[in-house]
C-alpha positions as a printed NumPy array, in Angstrom:
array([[  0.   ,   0.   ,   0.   ],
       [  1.272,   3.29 ,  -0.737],
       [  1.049,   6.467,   1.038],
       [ -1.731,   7.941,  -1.549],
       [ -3.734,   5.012,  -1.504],
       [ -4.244,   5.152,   2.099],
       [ -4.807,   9.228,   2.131],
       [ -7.516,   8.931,  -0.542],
       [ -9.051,   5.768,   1.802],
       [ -9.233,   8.635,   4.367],
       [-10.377,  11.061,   2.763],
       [-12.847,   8.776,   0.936],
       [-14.015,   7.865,   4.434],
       [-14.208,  11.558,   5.765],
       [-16.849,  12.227,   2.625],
       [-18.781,   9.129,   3.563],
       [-19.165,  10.49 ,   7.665],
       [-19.386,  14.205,   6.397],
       [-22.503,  13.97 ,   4.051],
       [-25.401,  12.558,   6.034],
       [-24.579,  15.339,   8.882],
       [-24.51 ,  17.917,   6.611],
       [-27.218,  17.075,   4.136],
       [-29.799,  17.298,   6.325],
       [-29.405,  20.468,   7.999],
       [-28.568,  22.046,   4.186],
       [-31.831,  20.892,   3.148],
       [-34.375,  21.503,   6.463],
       [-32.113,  24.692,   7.332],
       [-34.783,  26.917,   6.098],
       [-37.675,  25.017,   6.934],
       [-39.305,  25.879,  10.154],
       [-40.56 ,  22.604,  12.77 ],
       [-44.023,  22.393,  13.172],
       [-45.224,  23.134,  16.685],
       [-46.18 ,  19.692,  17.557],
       [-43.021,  18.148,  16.383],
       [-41.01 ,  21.042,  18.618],
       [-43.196,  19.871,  21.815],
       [-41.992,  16.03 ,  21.045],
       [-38.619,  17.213,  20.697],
       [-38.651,  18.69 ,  24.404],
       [-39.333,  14.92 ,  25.535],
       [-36.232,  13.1  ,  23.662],
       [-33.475,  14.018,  25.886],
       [-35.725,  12.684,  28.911],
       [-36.789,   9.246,  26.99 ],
       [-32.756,   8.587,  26.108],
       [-31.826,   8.877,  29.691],
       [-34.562,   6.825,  31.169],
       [-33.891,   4.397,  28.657],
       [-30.253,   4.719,  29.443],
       [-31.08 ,   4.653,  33.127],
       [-33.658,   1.636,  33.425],
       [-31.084,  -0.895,  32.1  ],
       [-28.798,  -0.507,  34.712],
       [-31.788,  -0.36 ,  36.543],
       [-33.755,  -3.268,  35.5  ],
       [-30.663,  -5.834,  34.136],
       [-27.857,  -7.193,  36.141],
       [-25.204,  -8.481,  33.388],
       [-27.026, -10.062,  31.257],
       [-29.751, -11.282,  34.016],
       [-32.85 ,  -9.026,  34.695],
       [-33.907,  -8.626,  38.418],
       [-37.067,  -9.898,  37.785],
       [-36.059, -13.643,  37.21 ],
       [-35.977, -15.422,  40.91 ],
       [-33.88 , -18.721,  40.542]])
């Protein structure tokens, strides 16, 4: 492997992440969120932790608490 095969791997790569982050804002960037869809958006951050929160919660390993043996 040479030295410009690899940097136009990265780079190649670096396209591939970049686009679907950008794309989307591009495109909605001028759109404005329709109220209802700006109240559900208020209630993501609390559903991710809770999710993040009741596994630890609810699961031991790979054993959940609720399985008496």
């Amino acid at each position: 492997m040479n030295n410009n095969y690899i940097f136009f791997i990265i780079i190649g790569m670096y396209i591939v992440t970049y686009l679907p982050r950008v794309l989307p804002m591009l495109i909605f960037s001028k759109k404005e969120m329709p109220d209802f869809l700006k109240k559900i958006m208020k209630f993501i951050p609390v559903a991710i932790l809770t999710s993040l929160t009741a596994k630890d919660v609810f699961f031991n390993g790979d054993r959940s608490i609720f399985i008496y043996s």
